[in-house]
N, CA, C and O atoms as a GROMACS GRO file, in nm:
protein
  280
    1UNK      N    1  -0.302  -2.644  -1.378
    1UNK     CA    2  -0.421  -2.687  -1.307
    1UNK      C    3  -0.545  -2.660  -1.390
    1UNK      O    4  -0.536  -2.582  -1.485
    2UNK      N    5  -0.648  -2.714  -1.364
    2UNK     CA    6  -0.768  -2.778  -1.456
    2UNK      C    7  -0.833  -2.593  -1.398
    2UNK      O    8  -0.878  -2.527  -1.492
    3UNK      N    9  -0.835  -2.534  -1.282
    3UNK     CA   10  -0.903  -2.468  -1.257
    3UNK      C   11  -0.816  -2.322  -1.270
    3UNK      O   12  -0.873  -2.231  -1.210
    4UNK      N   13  -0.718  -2.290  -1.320
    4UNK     CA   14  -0.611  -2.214  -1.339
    4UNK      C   15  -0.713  -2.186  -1.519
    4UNK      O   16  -0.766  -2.083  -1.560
    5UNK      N   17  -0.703  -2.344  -1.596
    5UNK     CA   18  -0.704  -2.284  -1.722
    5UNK      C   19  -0.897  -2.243  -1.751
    5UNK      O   20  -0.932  -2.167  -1.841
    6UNK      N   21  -0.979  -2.298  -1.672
    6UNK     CA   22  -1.144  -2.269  -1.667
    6UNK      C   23  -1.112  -2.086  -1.669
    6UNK      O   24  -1.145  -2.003  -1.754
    7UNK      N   25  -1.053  -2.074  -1.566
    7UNK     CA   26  -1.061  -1.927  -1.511
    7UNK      C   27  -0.988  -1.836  -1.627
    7UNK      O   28  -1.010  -1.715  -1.636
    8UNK      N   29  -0.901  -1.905  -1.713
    8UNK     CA   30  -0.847  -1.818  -1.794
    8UNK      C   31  -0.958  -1.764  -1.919
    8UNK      O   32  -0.948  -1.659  -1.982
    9UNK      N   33  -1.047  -1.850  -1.932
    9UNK     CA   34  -1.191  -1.866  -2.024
    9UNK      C   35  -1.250  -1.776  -2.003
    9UNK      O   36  -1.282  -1.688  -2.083
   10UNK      N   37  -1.286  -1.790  -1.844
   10UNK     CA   38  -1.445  -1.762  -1.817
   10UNK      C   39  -1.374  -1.628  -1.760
   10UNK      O   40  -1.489  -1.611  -1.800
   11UNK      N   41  -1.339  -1.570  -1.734
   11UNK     CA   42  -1.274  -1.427  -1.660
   11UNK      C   43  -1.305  -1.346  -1.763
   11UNK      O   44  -1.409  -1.283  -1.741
   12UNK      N   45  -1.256  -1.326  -1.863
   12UNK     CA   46  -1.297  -1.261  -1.953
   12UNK      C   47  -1.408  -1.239  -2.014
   12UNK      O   48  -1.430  -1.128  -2.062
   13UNK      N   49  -1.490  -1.329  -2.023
   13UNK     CA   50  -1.650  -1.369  -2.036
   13UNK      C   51  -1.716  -1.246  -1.977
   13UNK      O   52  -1.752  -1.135  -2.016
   14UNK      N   53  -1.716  -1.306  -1.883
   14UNK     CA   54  -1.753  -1.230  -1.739
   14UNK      C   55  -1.727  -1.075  -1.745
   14UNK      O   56  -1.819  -0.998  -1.716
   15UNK      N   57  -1.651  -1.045  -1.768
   15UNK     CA   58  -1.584  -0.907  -1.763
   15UNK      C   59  -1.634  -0.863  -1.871
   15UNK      O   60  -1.660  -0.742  -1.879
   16UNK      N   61  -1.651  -0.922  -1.942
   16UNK     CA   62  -1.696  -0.840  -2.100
   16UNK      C   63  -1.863  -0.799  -2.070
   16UNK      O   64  -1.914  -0.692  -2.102
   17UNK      N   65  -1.932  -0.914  -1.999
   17UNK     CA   66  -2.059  -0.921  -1.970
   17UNK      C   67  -2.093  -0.797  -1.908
   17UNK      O   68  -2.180  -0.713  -1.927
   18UNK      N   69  -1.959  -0.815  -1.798
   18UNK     CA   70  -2.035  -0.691  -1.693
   18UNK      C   71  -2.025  -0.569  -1.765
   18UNK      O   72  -2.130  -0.511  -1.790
   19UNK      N   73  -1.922  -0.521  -1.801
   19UNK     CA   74  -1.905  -0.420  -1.900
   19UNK      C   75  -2.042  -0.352  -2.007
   19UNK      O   76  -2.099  -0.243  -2.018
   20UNK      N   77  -2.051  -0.483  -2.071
   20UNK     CA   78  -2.194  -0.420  -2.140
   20UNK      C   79  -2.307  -0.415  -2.093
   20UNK      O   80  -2.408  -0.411  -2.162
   21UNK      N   81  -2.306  -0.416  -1.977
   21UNK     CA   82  -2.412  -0.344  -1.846
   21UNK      C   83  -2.390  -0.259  -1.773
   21UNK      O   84  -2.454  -0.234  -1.671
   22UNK      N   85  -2.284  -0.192  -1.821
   22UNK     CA   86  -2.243  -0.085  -1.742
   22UNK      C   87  -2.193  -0.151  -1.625
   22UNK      O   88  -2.224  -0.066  -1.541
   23UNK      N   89  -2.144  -0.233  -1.566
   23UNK     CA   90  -2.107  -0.274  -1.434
   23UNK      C   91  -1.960  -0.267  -1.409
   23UNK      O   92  -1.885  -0.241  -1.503
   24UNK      N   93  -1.899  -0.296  -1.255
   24UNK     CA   94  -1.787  -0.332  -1.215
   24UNK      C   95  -1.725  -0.439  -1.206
   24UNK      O   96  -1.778  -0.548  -1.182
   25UNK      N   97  -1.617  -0.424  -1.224
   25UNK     CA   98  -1.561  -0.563  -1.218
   25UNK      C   99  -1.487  -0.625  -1.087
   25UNK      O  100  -1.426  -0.729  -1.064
   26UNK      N  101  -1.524  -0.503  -1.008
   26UNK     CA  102  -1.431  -0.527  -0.853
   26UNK      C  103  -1.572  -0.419  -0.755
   26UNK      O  104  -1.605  -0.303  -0.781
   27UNK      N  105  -1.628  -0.511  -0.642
   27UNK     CA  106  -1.671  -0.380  -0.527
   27UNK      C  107  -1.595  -0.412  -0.415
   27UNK      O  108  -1.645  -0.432  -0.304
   28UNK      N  109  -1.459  -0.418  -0.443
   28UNK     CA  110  -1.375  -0.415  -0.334
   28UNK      C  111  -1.406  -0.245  -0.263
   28UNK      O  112  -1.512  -0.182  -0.268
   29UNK      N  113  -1.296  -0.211  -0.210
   29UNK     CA  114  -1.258  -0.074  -0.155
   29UNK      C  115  -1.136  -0.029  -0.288
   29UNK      O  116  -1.121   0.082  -0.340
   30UNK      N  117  -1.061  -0.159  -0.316
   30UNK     CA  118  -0.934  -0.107  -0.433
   30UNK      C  119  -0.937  -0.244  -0.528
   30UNK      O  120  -1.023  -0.332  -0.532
   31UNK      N  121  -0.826  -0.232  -0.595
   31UNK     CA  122  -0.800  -0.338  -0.733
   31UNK      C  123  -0.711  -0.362  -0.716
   31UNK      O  124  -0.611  -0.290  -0.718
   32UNK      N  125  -0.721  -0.486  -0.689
   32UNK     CA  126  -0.503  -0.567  -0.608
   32UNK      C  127  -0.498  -0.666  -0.770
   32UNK      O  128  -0.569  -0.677  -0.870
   33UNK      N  129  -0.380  -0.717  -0.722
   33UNK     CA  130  -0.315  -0.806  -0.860
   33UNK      C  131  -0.394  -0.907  -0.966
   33UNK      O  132  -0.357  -0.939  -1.079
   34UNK      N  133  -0.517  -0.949  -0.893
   34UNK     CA  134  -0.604  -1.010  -0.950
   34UNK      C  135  -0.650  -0.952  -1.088
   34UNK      O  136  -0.636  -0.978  -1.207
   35UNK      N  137  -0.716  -0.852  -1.006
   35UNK     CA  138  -0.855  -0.776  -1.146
   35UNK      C  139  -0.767  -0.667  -1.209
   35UNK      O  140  -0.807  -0.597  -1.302
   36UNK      N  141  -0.667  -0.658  -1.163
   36UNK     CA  142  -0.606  -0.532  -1.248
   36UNK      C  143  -0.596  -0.486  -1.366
   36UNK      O  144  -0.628  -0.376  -1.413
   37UNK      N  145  -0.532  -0.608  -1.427
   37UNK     CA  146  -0.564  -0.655  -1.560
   37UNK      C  147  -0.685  -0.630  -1.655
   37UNK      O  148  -0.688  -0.609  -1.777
   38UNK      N  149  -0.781  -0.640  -1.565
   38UNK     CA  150  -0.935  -0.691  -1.626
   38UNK      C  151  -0.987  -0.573  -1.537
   38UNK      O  152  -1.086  -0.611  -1.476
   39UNK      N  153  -0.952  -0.434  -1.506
   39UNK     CA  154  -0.974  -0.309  -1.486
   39UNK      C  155  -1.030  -0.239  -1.602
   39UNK      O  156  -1.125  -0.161  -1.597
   40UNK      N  157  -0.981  -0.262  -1.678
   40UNK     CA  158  -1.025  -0.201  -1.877
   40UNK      C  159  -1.128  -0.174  -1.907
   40UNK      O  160  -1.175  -0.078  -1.968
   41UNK      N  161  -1.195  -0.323  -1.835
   41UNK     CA  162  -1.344  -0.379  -1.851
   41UNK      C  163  -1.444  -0.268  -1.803
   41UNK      O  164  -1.544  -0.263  -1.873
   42UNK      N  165  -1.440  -0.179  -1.700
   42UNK     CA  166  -1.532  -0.104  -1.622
   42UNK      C  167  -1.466   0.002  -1.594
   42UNK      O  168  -1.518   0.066  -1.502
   43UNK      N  169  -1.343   0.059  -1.649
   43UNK     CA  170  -1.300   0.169  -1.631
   43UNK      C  171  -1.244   0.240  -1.746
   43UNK      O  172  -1.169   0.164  -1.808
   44UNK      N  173  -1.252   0.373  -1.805
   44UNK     CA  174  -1.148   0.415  -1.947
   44UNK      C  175  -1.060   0.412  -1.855
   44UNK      O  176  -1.066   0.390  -1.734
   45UNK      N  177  -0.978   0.437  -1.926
   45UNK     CA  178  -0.796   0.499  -1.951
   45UNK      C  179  -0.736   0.590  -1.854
   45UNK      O  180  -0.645   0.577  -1.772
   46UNK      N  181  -0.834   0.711  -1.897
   46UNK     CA  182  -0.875   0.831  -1.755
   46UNK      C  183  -0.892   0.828  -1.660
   46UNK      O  184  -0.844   0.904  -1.576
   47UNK      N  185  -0.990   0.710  -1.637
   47UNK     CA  186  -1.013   0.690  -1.458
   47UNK      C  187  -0.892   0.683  -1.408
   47UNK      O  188  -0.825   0.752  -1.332
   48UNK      N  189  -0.867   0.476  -1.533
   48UNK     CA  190  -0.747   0.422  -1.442
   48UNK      C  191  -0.610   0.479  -1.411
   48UNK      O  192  -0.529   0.435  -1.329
   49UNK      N  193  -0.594   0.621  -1.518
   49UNK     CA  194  -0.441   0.745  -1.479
   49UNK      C  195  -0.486   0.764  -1.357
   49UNK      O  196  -0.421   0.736  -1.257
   50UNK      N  197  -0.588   0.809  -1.358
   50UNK     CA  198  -0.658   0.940  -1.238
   50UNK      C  199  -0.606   0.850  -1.102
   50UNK      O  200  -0.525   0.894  -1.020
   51UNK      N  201  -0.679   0.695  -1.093
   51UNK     CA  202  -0.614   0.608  -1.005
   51UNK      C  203  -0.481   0.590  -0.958
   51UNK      O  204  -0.442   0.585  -0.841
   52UNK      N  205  -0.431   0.584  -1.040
   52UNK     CA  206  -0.281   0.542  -0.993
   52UNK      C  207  -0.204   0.708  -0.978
   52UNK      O  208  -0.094   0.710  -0.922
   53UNK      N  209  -0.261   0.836  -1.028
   53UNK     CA  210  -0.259   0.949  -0.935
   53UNK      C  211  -0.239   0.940  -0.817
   53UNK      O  212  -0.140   0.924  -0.746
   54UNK      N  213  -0.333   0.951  -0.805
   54UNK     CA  214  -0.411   0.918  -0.654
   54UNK      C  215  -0.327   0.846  -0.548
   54UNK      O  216  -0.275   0.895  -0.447
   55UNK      N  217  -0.326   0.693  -0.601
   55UNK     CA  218  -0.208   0.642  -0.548
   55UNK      C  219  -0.062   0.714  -0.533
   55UNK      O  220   0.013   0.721  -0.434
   56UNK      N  221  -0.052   0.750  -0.623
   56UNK     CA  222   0.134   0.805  -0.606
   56UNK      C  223   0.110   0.920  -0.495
   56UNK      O  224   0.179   0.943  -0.396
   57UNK      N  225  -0.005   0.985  -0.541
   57UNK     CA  226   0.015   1.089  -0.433
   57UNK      C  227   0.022   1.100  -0.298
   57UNK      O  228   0.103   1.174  -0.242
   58UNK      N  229  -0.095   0.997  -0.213
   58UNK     CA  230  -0.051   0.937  -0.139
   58UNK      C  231   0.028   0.870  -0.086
   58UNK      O  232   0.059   0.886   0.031
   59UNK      N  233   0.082   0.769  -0.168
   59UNK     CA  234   0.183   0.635  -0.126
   59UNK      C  235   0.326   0.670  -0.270
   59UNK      O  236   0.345   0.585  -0.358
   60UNK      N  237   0.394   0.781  -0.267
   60UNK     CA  238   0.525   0.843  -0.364
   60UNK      C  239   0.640   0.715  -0.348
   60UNK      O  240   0.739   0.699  -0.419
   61UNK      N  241   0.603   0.643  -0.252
   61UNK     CA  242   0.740   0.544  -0.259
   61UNK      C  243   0.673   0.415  -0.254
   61UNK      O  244   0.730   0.330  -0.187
   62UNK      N  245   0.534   0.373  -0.328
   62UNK     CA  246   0.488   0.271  -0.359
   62UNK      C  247   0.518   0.166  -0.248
   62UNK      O  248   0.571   0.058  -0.277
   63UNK      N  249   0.485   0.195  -0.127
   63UNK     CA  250   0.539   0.080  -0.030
   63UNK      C  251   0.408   0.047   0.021
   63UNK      O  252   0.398  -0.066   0.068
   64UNK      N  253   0.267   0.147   0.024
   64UNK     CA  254   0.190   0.034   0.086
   64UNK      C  255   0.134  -0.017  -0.036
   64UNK      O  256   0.144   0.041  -0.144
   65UNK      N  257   0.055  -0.162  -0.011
   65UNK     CA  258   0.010  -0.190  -0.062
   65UNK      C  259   0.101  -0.226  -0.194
   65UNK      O  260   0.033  -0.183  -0.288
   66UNK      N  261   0.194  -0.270  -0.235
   66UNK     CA  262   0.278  -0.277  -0.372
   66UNK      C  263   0.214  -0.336  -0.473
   66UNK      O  264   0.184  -0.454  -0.456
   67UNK      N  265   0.188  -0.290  -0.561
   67UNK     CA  266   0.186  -0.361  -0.724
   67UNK      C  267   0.010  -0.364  -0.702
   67UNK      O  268  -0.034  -0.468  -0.752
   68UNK      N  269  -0.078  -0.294  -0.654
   68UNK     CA  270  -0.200  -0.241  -0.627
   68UNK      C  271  -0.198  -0.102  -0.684
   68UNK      O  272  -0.114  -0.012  -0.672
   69UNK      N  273  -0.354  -0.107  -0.773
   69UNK     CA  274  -0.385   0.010  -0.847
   69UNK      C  275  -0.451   0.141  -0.762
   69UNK      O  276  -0.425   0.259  -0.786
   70UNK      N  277  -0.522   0.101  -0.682
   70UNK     CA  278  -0.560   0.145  -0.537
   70UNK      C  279  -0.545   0.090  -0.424
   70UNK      O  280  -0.585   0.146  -0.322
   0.00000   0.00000   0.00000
């Protein structure tokens, strides 16, 4: 799809942009399958462990929410 391959472009754009403004790339509440990927952008390494901490600690058998970073 015509709008599948725009988004494959401009996503990254975007993300890079926000990044060198210090910004987010999600003001959800969490980061589902979408932005996960493109988490890098507005978070180190550290956070995103610290995150999926967090997660396990709460949710140890990954059932809510599945394949979500928060």
């Amino acid at each position: 799809r015509f709008e599948d391959r725009v988004t494959a472009v401009f996503e990254p754009y975007v993300y890079e942009w926000v990044a060198s403004h210090r910004g987010s790339i999600s003001a959800e509440h969490g980061v589902g399958l979408m932005k996960r990927d493109y988490l890098r952008y507005s978070k180190s390494p550290e956070l995103i462990a610290c995150m999926k901490r967090i997660k396990d600690l709460f949710d140890p058998n990954h059932i809510l929410n599945p394949y979500k970073v928060v």
